[in-house]
N, C-alpha and C positions, 0 to 999 in steps of 0.2 A: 451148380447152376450154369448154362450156357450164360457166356456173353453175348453181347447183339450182333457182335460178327459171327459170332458160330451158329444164333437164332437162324441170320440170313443165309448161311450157309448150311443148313440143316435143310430149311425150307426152299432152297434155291430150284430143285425139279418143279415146285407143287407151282413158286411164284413162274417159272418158265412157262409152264402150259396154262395158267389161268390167269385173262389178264383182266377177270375182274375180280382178282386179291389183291390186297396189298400189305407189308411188313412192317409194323413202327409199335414204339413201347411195350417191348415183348409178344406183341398178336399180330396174328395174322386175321384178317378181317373183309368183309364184300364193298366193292365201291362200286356205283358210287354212294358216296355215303349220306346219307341226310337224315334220317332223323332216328334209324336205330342202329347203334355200334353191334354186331352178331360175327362170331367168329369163334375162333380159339385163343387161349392166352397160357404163356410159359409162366412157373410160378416155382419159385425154391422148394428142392425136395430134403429130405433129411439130411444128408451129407452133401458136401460143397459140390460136387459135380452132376449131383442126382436131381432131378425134376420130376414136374408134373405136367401136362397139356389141361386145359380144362376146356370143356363148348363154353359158351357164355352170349347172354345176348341181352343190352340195356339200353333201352330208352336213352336218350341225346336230351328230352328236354325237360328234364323233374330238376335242376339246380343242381345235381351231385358235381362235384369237384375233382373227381380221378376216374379211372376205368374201374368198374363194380362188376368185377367177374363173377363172386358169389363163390361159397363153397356148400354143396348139395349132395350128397352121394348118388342122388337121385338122377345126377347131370352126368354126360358122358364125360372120363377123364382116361387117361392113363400113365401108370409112373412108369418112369426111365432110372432105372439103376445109373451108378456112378462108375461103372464098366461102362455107359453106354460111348465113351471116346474112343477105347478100344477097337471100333470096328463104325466110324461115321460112315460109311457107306450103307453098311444097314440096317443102323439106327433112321439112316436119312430118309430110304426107302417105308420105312415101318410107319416113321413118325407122317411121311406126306403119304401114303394109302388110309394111313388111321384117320388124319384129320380131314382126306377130300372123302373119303366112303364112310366115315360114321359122325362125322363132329356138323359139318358144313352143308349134308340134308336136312339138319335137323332145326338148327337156325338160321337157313336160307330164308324159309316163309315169315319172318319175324319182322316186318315191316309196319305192322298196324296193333295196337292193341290187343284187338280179338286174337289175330293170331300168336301175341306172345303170351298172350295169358292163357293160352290153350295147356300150356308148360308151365304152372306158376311157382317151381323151382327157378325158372328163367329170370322171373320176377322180384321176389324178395332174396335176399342172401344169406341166410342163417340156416340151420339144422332146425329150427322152430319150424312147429305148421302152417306154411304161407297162409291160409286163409283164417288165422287168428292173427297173424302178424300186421304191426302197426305198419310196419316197412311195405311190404304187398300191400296192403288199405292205400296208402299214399300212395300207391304209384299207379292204383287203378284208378282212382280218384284224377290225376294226370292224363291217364290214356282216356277217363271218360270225356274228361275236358278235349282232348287231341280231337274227337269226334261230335263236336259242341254237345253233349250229355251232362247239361249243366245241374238237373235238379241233381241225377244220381251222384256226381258230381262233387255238389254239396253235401251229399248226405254222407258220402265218405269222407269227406275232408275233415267234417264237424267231429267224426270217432277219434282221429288222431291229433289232432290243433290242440295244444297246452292253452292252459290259462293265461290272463291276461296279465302281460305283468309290468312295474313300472318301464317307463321311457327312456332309453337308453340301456336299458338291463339283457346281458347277454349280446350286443350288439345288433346287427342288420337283421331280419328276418327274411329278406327276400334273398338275399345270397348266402344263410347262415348255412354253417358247415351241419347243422341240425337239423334233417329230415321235416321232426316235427314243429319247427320254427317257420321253416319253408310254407307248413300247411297252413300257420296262423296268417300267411299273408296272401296265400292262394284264399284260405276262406273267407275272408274280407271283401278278396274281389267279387268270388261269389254271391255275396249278401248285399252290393253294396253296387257294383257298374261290372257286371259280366261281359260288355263289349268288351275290357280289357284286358279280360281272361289270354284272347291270343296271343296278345304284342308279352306278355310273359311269357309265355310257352317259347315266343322267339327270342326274348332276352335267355332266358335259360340254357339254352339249345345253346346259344352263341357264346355265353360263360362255360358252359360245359367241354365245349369243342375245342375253347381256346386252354380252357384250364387243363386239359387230355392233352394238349400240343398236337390237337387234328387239323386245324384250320385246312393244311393243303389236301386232306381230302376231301374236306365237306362243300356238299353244295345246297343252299340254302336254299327251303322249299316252302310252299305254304302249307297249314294244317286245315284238313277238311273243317274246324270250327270258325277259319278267318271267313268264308263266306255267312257261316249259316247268323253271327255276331253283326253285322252290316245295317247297322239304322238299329238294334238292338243296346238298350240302356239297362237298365237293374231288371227287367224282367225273366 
């Protein structure tokens, strides 16, 4: 596996001509950044010097705690043998034409919702069928919220939110490392004061960005649901 000098010196043509990429925790990635992380990420390949690229594109604000690159076959990738130091000049050439012509069209438009779930390999992260996946439910459930789409909203959140269990059991829900703990406190909101659906969506975003070590890219934005929520209580 490259280190992050040799990540940045691999990618050093691709960051030169494109100044709206940037380089950190293994990916190369679009800024500016706000509310969906889309790019490529280096990932350990079988032997110590061998890797993989992977596309990848996640949502900034469902509470997740690291970058959720996913692995999908269905997603572009490509391995790099452990010859590939043998020859950095045209591994370097290879690796920045493969990620600016086949990785970085593809989750360029990945900025809204609709358009990341057009892809919903993009969306959940397992070899399971995103659209029976609890993982893809919760995170559309999130993107409906992103677009104030509160009933459908709730009706996805209700498939994946665990039971109710005692007080203190398993700790936080609202920043649990547990996807489906996440939902029991999203769904609450929904059942209960939907105005405050968005100021989550921006706590989230901003645990997520700081928990990623993004902070100095991101620049923090409103979600089309902060308007449509305005004088809006549990309806």
């Amino acid at each position: 596996m490259p280190s992050n000098r040799e990540i940045r010196k691999l990618l050093r043509p691709l960051l030169q001509r494109r100044s709206d990429l940037r380089e950190h925790q293994r990916a190369v990635f679009f800024v500016p950044l706000t509310h969906y992380l889309r790019g490529a990420i280096f990932v350990q390949g079988w032997s110590s010097p061998a890797f993989t690229v992977w596309s990848f594109a996640m949502q900034l604000y469902d509470g997740i705690d690291q970058i959720d690159f996913g692995i999908a076959r269905s997603k572009k990738h490509r391995d790099y043998s452990a010859a590939w130091r043998n020859d950095w000049e045209t591994t370097s050439l290879d690796l920045c034409a493969y990620i600016e012509g086949c990785v970085l069209p593809i989750v360029q438009p990945m900025t809204t919702p609709r358009e990341h779930e057009r892809l919903p390999a993009y969306v959940h992260n397992f070899y399971d069928d995103p659209f029976t996946s609890p993982m893809f439910t919760f995170r559309a459930a999130v993107g409906a919220c992103f677009d104030g789409k509160f009933d459908l909203a709730e009706r996805l959140t209700a498939s994946v939110s665990p039971p109710i269990f005692p007080a203190g059991r398993r700790g936080s829900t609202k920043y649990n490392w547990d996807f489906h703990r996440r939902a029991r406190h999203l769904l609450k909101l929904l059942r209960t004061d939907r105005s405050r659906v968005p100021k989550l969506l921006h706590d989230w975003e901003a645990f997520t960005v700081k928990s990623c070590g993004l902070e100095k890219f991101w620049t923090a934005t409103p979600f089309p649901c902060d308007l449509k929520t305005k004088g809006q209580g549990a309806g």
